[in-house]
N, C-alpha and C positions, 0 to 999 in steps of 0.2 A: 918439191923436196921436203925430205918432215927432218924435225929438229926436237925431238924427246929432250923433257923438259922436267924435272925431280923439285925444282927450287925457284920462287918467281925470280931470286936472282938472275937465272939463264936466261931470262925472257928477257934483260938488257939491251946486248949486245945483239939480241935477234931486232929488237923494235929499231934499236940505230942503223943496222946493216937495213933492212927493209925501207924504212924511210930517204937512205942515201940510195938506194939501188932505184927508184923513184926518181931520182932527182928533186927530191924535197929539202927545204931548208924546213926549220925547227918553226919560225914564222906562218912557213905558206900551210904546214900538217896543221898547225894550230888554228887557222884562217879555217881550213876547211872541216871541223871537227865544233869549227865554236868555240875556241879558247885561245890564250893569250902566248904568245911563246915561251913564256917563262914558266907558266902552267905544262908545254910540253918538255920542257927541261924536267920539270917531277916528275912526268908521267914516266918519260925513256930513264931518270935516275933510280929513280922506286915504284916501279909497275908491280909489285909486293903491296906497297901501300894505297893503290888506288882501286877504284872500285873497278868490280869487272864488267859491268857495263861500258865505264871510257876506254879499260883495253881493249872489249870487243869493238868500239866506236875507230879504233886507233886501225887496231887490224883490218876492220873493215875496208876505208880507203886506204891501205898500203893493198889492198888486193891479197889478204891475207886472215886463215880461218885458225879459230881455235877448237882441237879433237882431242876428247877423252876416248884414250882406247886402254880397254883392260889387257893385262902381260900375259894371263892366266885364263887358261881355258877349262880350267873346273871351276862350275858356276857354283861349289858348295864354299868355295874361299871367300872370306870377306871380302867385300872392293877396295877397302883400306889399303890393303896388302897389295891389293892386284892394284891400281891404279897408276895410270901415267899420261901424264899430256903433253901435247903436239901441237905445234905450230905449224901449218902447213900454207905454203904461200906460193901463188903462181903470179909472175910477172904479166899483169892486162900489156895489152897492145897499145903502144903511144895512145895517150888522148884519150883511152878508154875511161880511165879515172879520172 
């Protein structure tokens, strides 16, 4: 499923839903990524302020990618303008992750 994304704010509630759909506690994401739980409390509060390497590292084990798709299909338009990103994420097979 994709979740079109304008503002890192939106990217919130998508990192907490993903992680709970998982059945992960804040602990075990953190355990498996190399950081402390209170470090993933930052990450799912201000994923705006963190680098995007640790949200692709986040995404990654929640089984979940990050996609820039352009809105605009004339390639004379800035990207600025055209620009929007997705979250797209498919739930692995128990155990898979």
């Amino acid at each position: 499923m994709d979740y079109p994304l304008k503002l890192a704010e939106q990217l919130r509630p998508q990192l907490q839903a993903l992680r709970k759909q998982r059945g992960l506690t804040q602990a075990q994401l953190g355990k498996m990524i190399g950081v402390t739980q209170a470090r993933v409390v930052e990450i799912e509060a201000h994923p705006g302020a963190v680098s995007l390497q640790q949200v692709m590292q986040v995404l990654s084990v929640l089984g979940a990618t990050l996609m820039i798709r352009t809105t605009d299909t004339d390639p004379m338009k800035p990207l600025q303008e055209a620009e929007e990103i997705n979250v797209v994420h498919k739930i692995p097979k128990k155990g898979s992750w």
